[in-house]
C-alpha positions as CSV (number, residue, x, y, z in Angstrom):
1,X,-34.7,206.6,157.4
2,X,-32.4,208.6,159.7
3,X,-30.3,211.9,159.0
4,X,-26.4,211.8,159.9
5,X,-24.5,214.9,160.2
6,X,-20.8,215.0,160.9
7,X,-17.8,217.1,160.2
8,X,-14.1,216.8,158.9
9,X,-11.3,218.8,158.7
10,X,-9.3,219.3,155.4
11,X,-5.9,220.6,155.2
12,X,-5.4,224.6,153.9
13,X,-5.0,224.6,150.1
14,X,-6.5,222.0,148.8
15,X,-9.9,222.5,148.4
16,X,-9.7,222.3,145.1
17,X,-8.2,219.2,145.1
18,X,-10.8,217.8,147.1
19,X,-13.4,218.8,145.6
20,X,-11.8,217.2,142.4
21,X,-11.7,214.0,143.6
22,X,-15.1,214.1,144.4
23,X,-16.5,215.3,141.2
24,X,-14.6,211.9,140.0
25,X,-15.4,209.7,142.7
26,X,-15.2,205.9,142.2
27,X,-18.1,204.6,140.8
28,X,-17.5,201.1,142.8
29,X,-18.0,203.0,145.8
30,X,-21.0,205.1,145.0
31,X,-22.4,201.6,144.5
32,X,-21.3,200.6,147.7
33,X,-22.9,203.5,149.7
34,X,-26.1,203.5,147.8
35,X,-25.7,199.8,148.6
36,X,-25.8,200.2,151.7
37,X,-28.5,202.7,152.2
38,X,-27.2,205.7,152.0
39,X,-28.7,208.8,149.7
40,X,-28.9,212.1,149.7
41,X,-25.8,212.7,150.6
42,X,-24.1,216.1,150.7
43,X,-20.6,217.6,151.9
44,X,-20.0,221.5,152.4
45,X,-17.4,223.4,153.5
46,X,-16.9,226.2,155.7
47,X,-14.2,227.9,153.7
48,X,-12.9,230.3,157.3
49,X,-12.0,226.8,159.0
50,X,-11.7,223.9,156.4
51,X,-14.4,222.5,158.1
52,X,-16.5,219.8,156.0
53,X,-19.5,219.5,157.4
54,X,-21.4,216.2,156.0
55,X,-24.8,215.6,155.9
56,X,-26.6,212.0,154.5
57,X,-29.8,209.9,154.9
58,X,-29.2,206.3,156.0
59,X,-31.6,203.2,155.6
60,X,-30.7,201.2,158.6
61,X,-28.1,201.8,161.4
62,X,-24.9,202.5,159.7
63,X,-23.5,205.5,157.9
64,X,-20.7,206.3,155.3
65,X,-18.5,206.2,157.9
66,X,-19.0,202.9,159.4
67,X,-18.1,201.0,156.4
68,X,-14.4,200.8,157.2
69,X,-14.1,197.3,156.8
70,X,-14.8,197.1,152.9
71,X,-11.7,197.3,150.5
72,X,-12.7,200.1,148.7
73,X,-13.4,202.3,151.6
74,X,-10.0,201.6,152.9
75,X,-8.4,202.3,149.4
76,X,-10.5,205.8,149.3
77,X,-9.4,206.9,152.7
78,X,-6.0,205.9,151.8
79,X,-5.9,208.3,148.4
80,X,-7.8,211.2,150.8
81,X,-5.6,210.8,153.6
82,X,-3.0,213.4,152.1
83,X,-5.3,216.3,151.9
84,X,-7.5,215.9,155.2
85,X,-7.5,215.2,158.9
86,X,-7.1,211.4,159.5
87,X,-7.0,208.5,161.9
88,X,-3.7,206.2,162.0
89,X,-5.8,203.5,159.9
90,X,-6.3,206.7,157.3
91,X,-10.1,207.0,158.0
92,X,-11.4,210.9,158.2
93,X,-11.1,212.4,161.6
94,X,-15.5,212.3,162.0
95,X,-17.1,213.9,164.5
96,X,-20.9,212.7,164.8
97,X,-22.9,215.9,165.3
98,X,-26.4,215.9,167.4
99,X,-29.5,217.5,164.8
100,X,-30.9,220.3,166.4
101,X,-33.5,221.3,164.0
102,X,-35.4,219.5,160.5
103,X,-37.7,221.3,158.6
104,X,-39.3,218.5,156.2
């Protein structure tokens, strides 16, 4: 099992409205992430910057964010793409970040 850590960048004033949306996140695609390996997975947000920093455990090579290719990703980055940083496809602007300390 590996840990992933990336960030993201939301847009000013709606942090609310993020956070809404996850508290009411699909359950088709909690099912495809745990699905696909990932738990423990956790967003926080530097409120300063609108930063989202996300962290995850994966079970295998690939991440939340390699998972692009699945309908219901594309349909969740699609209804997030108003309120965050995105890519012309609508997936979050993700920047992979290198661990530099673990305490188990």
């Amino acid at each position: 099992m590996k840990r992933v850590g990336f960030k993201m960048k939301l847009y000013p004033g709606q942090v609310e409205e993020y956070k809404k949306r996850h508290d009411e996140i699909w359950p088709e695609l909690v099912e495809l992430l745990k699905g696909a390996g990932v738990s423990d997975f956790s967003i926080f947000l530097d409120e300063d910057t609108y930063t989202l920093f996300g962290c995850q455990k994966v079970a295998g090579d690939n991440g939340s964010q390699d998972l692009g290719e699945t309908e219901v990703v594309k349909k969740w980055w699609a209804y997030m793409s108003d309120i965050m940083e995105t890519n012309p496809d609508n997936s979050p602007i993700s920047i992979e970040l290198a661990e530099m300390f673990y305490l188990a």
